[in-house]
C-alpha positions in Angstrom: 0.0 0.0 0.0 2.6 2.4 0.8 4.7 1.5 -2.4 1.5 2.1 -4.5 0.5 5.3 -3.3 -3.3 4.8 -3.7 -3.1 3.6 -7.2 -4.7 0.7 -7.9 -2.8 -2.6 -7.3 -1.7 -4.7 -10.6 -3.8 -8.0 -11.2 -3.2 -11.5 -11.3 -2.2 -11.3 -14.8 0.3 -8.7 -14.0 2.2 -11.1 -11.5 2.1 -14.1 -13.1 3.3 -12.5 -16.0 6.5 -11.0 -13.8 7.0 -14.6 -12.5 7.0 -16.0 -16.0 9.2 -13.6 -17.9 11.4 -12.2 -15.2 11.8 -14.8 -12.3 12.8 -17.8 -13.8 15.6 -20.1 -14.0 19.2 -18.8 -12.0 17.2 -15.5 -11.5 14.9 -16.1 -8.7 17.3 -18.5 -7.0 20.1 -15.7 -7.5 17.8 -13.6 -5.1 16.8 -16.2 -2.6 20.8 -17.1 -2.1 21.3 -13.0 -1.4 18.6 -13.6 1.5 20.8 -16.3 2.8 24.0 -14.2 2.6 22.3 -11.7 4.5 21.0 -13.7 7.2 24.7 -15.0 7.5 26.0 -11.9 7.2 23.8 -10.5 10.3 24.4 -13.8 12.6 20.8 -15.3 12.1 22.4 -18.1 11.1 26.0 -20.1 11.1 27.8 -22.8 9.2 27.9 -25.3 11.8 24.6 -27.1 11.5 22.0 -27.8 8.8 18.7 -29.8 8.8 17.3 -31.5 6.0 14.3 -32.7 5.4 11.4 -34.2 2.5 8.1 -33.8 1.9 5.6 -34.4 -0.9 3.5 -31.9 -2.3 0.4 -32.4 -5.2 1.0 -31.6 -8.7 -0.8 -29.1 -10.4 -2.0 -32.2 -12.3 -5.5 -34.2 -12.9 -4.8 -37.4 -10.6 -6.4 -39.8 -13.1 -4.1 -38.8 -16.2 -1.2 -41.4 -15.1 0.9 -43.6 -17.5 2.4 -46.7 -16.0 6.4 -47.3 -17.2 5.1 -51.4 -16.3 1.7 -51.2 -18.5 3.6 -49.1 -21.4 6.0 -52.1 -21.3 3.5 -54.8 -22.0 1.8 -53.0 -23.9 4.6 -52.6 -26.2 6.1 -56.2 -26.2 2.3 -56.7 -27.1 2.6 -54.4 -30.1 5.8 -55.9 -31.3 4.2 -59.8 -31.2 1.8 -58.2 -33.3 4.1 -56.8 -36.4 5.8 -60.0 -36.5 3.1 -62.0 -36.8 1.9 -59.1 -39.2 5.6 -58.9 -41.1 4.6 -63.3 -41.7 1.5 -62.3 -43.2 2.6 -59.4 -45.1 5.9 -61.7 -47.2 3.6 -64.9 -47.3 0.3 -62.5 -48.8 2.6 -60.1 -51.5 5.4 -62.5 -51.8 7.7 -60.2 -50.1 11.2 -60.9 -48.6 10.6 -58.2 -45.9 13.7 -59.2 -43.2 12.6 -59.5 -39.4 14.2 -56.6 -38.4 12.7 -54.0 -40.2 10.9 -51.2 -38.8 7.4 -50.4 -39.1 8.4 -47.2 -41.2 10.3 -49.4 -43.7 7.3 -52.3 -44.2 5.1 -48.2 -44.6 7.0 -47.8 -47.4 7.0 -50.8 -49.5 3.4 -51.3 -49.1 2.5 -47.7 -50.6 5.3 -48.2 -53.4 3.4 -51.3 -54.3 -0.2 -48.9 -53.9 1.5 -46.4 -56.6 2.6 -49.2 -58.5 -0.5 -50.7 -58.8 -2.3 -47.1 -58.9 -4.5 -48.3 -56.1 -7.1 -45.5 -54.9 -7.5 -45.7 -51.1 -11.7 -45.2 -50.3 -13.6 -43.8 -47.2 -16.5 -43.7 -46.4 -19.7 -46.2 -46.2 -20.6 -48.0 -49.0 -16.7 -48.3 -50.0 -14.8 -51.3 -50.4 -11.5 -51.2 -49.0 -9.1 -53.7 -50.5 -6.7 -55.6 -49.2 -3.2 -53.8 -49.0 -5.0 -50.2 -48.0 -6.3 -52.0 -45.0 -2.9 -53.6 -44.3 -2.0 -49.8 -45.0 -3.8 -48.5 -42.2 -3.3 -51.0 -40.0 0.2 -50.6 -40.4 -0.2 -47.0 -39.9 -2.1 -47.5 -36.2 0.9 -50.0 -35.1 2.9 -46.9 -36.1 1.1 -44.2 -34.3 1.0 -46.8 -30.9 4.6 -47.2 -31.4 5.4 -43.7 -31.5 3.6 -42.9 -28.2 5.0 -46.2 -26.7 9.0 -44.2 -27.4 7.7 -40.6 -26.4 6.5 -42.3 -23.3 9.7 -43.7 -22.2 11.9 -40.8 -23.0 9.5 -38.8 -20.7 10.0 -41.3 -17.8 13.7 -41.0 -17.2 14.6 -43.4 -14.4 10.8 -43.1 -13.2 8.1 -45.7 -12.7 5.3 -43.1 -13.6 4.5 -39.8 -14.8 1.6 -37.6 -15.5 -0.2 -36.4 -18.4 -1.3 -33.2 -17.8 2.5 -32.4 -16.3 5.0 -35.0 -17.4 7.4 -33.8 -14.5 5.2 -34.7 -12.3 5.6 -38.3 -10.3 2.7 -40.6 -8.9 3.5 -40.8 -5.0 2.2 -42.0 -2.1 0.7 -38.9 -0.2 -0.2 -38.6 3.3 -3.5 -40.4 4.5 -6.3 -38.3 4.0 -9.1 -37.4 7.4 -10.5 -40.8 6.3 -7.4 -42.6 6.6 -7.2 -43.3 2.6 -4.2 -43.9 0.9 -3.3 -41.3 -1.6 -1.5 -41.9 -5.0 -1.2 -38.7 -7.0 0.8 -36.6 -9.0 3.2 -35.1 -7.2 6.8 -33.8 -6.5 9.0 -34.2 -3.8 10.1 -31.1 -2.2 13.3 -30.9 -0.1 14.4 -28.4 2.2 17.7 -27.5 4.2 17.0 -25.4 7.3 19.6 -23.9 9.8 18.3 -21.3 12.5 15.1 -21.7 11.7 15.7 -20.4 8.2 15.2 -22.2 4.7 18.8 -22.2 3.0 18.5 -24.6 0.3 15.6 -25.5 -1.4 15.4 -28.1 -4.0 12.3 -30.3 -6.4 12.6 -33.3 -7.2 11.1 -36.3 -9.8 12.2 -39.3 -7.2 9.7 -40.6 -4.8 12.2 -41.2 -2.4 14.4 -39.4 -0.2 17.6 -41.2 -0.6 18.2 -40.4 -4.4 17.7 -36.7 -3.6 20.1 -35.8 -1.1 23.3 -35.0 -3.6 21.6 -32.6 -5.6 20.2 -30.6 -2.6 24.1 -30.3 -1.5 25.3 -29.8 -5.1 22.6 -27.0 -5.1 23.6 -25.7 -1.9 26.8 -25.3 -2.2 26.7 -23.7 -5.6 24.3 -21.2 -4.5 26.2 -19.8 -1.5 29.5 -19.7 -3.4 31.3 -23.0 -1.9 30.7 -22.5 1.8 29.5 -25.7 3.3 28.0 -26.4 7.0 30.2 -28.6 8.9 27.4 -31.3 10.3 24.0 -32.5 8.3 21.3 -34.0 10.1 19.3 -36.2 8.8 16.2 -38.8 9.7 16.3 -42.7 8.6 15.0 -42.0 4.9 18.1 -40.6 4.0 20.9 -43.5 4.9 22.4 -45.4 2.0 25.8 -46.1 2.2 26.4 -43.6 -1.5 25.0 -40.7 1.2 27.6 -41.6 3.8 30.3 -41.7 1.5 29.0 -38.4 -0.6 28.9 -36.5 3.0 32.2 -38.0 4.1 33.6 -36.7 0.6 32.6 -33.2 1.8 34.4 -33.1 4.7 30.8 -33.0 6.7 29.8 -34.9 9.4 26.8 -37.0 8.8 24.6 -37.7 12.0 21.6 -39.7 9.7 19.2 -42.1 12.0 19.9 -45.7 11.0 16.7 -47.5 9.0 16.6 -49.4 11.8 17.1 -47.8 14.8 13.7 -48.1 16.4 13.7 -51.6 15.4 16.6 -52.5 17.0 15.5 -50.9 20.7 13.3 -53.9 20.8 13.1 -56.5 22.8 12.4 -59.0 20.0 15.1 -57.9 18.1 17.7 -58.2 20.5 16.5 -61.4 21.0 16.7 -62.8 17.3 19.8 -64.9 17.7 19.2 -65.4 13.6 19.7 -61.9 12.6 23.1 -60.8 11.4 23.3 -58.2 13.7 23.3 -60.5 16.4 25.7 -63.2 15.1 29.1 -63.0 16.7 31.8 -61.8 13.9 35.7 -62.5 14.1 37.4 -60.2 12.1 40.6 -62.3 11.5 39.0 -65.1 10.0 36.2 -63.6 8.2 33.6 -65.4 9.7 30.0 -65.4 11.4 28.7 -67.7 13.5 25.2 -68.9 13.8 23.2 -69.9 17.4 23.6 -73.5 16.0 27.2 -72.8 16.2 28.1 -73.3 12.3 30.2 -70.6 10.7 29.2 -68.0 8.0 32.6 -68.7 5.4 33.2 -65.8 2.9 32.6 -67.0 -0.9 33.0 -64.3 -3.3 32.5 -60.9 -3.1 30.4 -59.1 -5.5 29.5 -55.1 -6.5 26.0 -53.9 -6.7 24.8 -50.6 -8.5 22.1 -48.4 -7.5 19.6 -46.3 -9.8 22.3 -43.5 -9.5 25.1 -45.3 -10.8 27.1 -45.5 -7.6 28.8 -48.9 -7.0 28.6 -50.5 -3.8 31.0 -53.8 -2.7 29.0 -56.8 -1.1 31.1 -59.5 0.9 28.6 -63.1 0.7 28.9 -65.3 2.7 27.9 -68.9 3.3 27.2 -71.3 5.9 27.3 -75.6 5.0 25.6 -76.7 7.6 21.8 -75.9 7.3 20.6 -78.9 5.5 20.3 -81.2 8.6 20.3 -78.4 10.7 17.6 -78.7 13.4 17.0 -74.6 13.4 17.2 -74.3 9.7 13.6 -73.4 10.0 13.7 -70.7 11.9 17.1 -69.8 10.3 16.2 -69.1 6.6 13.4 -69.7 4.1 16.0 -71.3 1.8 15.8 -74.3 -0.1 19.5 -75.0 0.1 22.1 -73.2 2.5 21.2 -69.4 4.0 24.0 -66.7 2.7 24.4 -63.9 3.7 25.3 -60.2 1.7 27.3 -58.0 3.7 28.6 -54.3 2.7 31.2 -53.8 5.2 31.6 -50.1 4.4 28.2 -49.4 5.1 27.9 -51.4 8.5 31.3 -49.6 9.8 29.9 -45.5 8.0 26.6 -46.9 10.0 27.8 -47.8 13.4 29.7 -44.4 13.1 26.7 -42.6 12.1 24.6 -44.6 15.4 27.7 -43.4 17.8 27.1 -39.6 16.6 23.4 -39.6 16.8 23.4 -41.1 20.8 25.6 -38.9 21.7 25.1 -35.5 23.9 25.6 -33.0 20.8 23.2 -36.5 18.7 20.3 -36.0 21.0 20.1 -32.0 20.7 20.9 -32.2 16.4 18.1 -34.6 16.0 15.8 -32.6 18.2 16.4 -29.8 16.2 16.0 -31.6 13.1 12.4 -32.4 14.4 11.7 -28.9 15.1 13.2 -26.4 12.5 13.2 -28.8 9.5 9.6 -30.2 9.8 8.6 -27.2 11.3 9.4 -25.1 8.3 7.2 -27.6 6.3 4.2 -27.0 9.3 4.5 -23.4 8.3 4.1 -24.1 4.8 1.4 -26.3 4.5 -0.7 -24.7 7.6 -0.1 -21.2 7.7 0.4 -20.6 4.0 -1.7 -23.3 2.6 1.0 -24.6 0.3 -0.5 -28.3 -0.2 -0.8 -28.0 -3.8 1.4 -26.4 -6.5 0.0 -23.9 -8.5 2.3 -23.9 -12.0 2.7 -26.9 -13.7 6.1 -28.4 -14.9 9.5 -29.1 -12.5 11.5 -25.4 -13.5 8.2 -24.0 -12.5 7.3 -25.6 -9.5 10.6 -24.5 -8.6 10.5 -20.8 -8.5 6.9 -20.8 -7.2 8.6 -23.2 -4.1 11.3 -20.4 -4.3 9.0 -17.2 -3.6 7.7 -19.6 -0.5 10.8 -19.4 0.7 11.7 -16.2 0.3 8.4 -15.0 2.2 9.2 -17.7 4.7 12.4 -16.3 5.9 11.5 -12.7 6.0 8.6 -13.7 8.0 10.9 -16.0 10.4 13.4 -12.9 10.2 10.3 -10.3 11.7 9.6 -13.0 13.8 12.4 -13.7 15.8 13.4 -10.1 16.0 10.2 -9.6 17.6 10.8 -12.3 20.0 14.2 -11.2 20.4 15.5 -14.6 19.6 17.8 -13.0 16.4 21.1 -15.2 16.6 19.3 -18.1 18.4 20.2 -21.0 16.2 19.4 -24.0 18.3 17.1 -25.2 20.7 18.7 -27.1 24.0 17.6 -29.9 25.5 15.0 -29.2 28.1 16.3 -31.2 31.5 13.3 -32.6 33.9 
């Protein structure tokens, strides 16, 4: 109101068209990273801590316009049974010597050579009578247009199991359970945010449906936008830990403190009473071997590498125990036929146990408390106060800035906020002792 001076304020048409033409791309990330020097700058926030965190928001999208990467599969092999049992027909009706291999576009064109050959006139309509090689024609012509949307399809998914029609970028997820406690698939991306202080300082969309695949390019993001500096811990929860993770972290000179998948499993009592897990078997590290509650050893047979959806390459050390056929607790060893063996990465289990040691620790507890508060907090703010449940612009560079100008409103908020409060500098919150 002030800035406008009692002239009328611009329309919808006005700021979408500013967002469009002016905010896009490096532009509107270029201004949120200035935000983030400033709050460094003025000792809202530090380098020593971040907090990172996933969510999944709705797709400006219609929820029934989704295309299966397993159905256009079948429905592909389906389509190629067809031409070669069409190709068969096609050299055994014209006395062709069409080869196996040929495309649908090459069989296209002999068949109309043979039409203009032949000066064949191709007839529509009711009451016409089609004949025999413009109906094979056609029919080749449908295979072609099926075959064409079969290839378009699988370019779009890149890597994905699903997409959308309506916004291709756009991923079918699992969404939270609605007040009736349904199950939601839609479109949808999922939106990843780094927090420190309270403050958003990295923001990131992604295609993947989950969180592990997203991590690197939140940090490769993060550290490109704020010119190389880095925070010297990240805190994660559970969906985060893959063993690529530990390693990319540990690469970056940062400190990892990411809650093991099974770390509320394994405070259980009946998991630290399952002789039979691997956990739980006794290990000797000079032979190499584990050791069952039968007492039979786990002997090392070959070790094998295993690659991810990423590309990263991961060793696995297998081992196998000799003894389970006449074992008498073979059944409630292993489900195996013959003997039970065991895969083993043992750079994961030793980044893990490091990672378990970090998080139960004094500076462990208050991190992940944090983590609890600031990063999933932020996303509270979001969905509650500003109502952001659903994306308004379609496509993934677009959904991007709009998640950008969130931000940016975010911070300036949390800014006025805690200046208010007189909490400016505050950066953690400390464990509250009974």
């Amino acid at each position: 109101m002030h800035v406008l001076q009692g002239k009328p304020a611009p329309d919808h048409n006005r700021f979408w068209s500013f967002i469009k033409h002016r905010l896009q791309g490096e532009v509107v990330e270029n201004l949120f990273y200035q935000l983030v020097d400033y709050l460094l700058e003025m000792g809202e926030i530090d380098l020593a801590n971040v907090f990172i965190d996933g969510t999944k928001i709705e797709a400006n999208a219609n929820r029934y316009s989704f295309v299966w990467k397993k159905s256009t599969n079948k429905y592909e092999a389906r389509l190629d049974t067809k031409m070669a049992d069409m190709l068969k027909e096609l050299n055994t009706r014209y006395l062709l010597e069409i080869p196996s291999n040929a495309t649908i576009e090459e069989c296209l064109t002999i068949l109309k050579a043979m039409a203009e050959s032949q000066n064949i006139i191709f007839v529509h309509g009711r009451g016409k009578r089609k004949t025999q090689l413009q109906r094979d024609i056609e029919t080749l012509e449908g295979y072609l247009t099926r075959k064409t949307k079969y290839t378009g399809y699988n370019a779009i998914f890149e890597g994905r199991n699903s997409f959308s029609k309506t916004d291709t970028d756009a991923t079918f997820m699992r969404m939270k359970d609605d007040h009736m406690m349904n199950g939601q698939l839609k479109p949808g991306y999922n939106l990843q945010l780094a927090v420190t202080g309270e403050y958003i300082v990295s923001v990131d969309v992604n295609s993947e449906r989950s969180d592990i695949q997203t991590l690197i390019p939140l940090l490769d993001r993060m550290e490109k936008g704020m010119d190389g500096k880095q925070f010297e811990s990240v805190t994660l929860d559970a969906g985060y830990e893959s063993e690529e993770n530990y390693k990319a972290l540990k690469s970056r000179n940062q400190v990892a403190y990411i809650k093991p998948q099974n770390y509320e499993k394994s405070k259980t009592r009946k998991y630290k009473t399952n002789a039979y897990l691997r956990e739980n078997m006794p290990y000797d590290p000079q032979a190499d071997t584990y050791t069952c509650p039968a007492g039979h050893l786990f002997n090392y047979i070959y070790t094998t590498k295993k690659r991810n959806k990423s590309g990263f390459e991961s060793t696995l050390t297998v081992y196998e125990c000799t003894e389970c056929t006449h074992c008498p607790q073979k059944k409630d060893c292993t489900r195996a036929a013959g003997n039970r063996k065991i895969s083993v990465s043992k750079d994961f289990i030793a980044l893990r146990q490091e990672s378990l040691e970090r998080i139960t620790s004094e500076k462990g507890k208050v991190l992940r408390l944090n983590r609890s508060i600031q990063s999933e907090g932020a996303f509270g703010v979001l969905k509650q106060d500003y109502h952001f449940r659903r994306f308004a612009r379609r496509g993934i560079n677009n959904v991007f800035t709009e998640t950008i100008l969130y931000s940016i409103a975010y911070n300036i908020n949390k800014f006025h906020s805690k200046t208010k409060r007189k909490l400016s500098g505050v950066t953690l919150h400390l464990l509250k002792s009974a």
